[in-house]
C-alpha positions as CSV (number, residue, x, y, z in Angstrom):
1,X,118.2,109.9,74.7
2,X,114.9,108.1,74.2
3,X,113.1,107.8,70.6
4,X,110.2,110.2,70.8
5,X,107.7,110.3,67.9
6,X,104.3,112.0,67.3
7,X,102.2,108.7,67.9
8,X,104.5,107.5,70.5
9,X,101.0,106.2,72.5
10,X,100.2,103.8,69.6
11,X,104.5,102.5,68.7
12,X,105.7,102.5,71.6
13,X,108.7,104.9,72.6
14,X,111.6,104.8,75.3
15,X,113.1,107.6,77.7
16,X,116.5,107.6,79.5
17,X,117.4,109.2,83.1
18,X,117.1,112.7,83.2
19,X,114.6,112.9,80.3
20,X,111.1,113.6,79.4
21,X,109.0,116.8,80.3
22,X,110.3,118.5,83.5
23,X,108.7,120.6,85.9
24,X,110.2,122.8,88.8
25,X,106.5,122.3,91.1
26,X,106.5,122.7,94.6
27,X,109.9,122.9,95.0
28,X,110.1,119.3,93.4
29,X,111.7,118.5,90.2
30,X,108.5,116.9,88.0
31,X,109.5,114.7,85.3
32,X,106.4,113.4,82.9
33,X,107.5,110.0,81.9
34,X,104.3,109.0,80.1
35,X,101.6,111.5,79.5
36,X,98.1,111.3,79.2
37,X,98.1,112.0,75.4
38,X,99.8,109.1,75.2
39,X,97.6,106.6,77.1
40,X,94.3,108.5,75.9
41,X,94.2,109.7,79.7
42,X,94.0,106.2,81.3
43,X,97.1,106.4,83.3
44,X,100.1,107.8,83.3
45,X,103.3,108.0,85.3
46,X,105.7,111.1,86.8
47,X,109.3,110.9,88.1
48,X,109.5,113.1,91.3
49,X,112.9,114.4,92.5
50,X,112.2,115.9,96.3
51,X,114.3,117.8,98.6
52,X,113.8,116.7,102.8
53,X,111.0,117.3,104.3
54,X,109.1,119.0,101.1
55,X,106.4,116.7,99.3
56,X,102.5,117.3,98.3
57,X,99.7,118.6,100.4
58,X,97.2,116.6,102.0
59,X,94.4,115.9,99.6
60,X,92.5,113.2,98.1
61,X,91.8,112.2,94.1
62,X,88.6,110.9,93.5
63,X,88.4,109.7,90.8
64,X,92.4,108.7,90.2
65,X,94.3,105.6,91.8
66,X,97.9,106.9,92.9
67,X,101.3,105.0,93.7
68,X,104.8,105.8,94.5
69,X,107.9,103.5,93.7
70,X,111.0,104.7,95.3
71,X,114.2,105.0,93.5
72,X,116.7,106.1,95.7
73,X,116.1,107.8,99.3
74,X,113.2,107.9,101.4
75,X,109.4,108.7,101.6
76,X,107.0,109.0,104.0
77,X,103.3,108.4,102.3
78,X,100.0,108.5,104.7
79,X,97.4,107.5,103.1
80,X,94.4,107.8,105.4
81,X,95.8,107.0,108.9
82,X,98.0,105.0,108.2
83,X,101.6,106.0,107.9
84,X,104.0,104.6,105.6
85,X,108.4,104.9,105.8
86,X,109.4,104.1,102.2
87,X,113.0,102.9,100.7
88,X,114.6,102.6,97.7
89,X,112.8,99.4,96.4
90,X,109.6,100.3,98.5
91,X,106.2,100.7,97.2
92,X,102.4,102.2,98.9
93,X,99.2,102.4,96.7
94,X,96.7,105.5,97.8
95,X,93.7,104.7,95.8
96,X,91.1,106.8,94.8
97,X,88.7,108.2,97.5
98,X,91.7,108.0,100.3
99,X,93.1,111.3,101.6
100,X,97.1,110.7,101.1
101,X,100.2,112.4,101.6
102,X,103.9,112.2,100.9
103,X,107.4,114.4,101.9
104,X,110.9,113.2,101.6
105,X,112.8,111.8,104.8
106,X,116.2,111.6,103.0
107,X,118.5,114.5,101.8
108,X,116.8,114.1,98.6
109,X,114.1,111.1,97.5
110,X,113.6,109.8,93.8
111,X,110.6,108.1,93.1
112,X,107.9,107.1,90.7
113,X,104.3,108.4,90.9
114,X,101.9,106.4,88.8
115,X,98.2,107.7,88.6
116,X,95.2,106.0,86.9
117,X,93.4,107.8,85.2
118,X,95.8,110.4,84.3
119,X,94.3,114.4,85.6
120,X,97.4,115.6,87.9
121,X,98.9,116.3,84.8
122,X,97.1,119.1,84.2
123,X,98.2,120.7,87.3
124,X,101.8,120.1,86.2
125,X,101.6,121.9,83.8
126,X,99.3,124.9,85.1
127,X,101.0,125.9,88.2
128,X,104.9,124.0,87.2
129,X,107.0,126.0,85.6
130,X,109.5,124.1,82.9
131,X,112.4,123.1,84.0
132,X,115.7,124.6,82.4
133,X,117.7,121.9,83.8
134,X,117.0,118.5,85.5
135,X,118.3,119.7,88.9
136,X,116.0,120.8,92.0
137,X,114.6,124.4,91.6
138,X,116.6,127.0,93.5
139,X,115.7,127.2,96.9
140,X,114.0,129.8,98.1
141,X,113.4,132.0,101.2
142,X,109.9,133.4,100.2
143,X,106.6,131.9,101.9
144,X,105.4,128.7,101.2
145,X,102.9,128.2,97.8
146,X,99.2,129.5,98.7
147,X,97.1,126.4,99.3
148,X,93.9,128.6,98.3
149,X,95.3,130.0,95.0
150,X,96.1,126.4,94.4
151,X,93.2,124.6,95.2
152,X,90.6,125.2,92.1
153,X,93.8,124.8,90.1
154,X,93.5,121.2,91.9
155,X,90.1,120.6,91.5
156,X,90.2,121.2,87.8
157,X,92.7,118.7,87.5
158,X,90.7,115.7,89.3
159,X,92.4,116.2,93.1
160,X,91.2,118.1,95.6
161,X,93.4,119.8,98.2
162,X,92.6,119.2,102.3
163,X,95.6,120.9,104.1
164,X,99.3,121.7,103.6
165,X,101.9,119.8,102.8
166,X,103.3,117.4,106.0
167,X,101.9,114.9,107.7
168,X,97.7,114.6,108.0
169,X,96.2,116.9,110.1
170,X,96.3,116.3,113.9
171,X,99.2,113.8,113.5
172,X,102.9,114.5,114.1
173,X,105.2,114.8,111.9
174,X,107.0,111.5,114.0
175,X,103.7,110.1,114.6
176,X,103.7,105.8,113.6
């Protein structure tokens, strides 16, 4: 278990695996590793757990720098055009400005997410719902989450949303 204090931001603190804040979101598992109350909002950075082919919409932060470390499995990032096959070990930047994308290419992908300055936390926490258990969310059969109920959700947290989740628009899922 990792020491956790009220100051943590100004001491310093540790977390284990399977610990922090988590978030069923998307049909992700969201874990906040370090939080924007404790960096004063300048970064901060979120464990993903993602299911195969599931991952964010398309969409583009500006004013927040965004990167993805893989754990274990595999992730396909675009950021702009540009397409991006991640392993374990792997690593893509999608800076501000840049429209980007990710969705899992393995049976199930762990990964990093770092953002500078810290806003998608705010969405985390509006539209996620806390996790009972550090395991994926149950699936389910309903329709997929409404882009335009999400959207101003987005844009209140410093992203905003250009299309659904999957590969850019006009470009294959396969596409190099």
């Amino acid at each position: 278990m990792g020491t956790v204090v009220e100051t943590r931001g100004e001491t310093g603190y540790s977390l284990a695996r399977d610990t922090g804040e988590a978030f069923w979101l998307l049909r992700m598992l969201q874990t906040i590793k370090i939080g924007r109350d404790d960096t004063e909002g300048r970064f901060g950075m979120v464990e993903i757990l993602v299911p195969e082919g599931l991952g964010s919409p398309w969409h583009v932060h500006p004013e927040e720098d965004e990167w993805f470390y893989i754990l274990d499995g595999a992730l396909t990032v675009w950021v702009g055009d540009t397409k991006i096959d991640l392993t374990a070990g792997g690593f893509a930047f999608g800076p501000k400005g840049v429209p980007h994308t990710f969705y899992s290419s393995a049976p199930v992908t762990r990964a990093l997410v770092g953002f500078s300055p810290m806003q998608f936390e705010g969405f985390v926490r509006t539209v996620g719902k806390p996790a009972p258990e550090r395991v994926l969310p149950p699936h389910h059969d309903g329709p997929p989450p409404d882009i335009a109920k999400l959207a101003p959700i987005a844009e209140r947290n410093g992203f905003i949303i250009l299309g659904p989740p999957g590969p850019p628009p006009g470009q294959p899922r396969g596409a190099v």
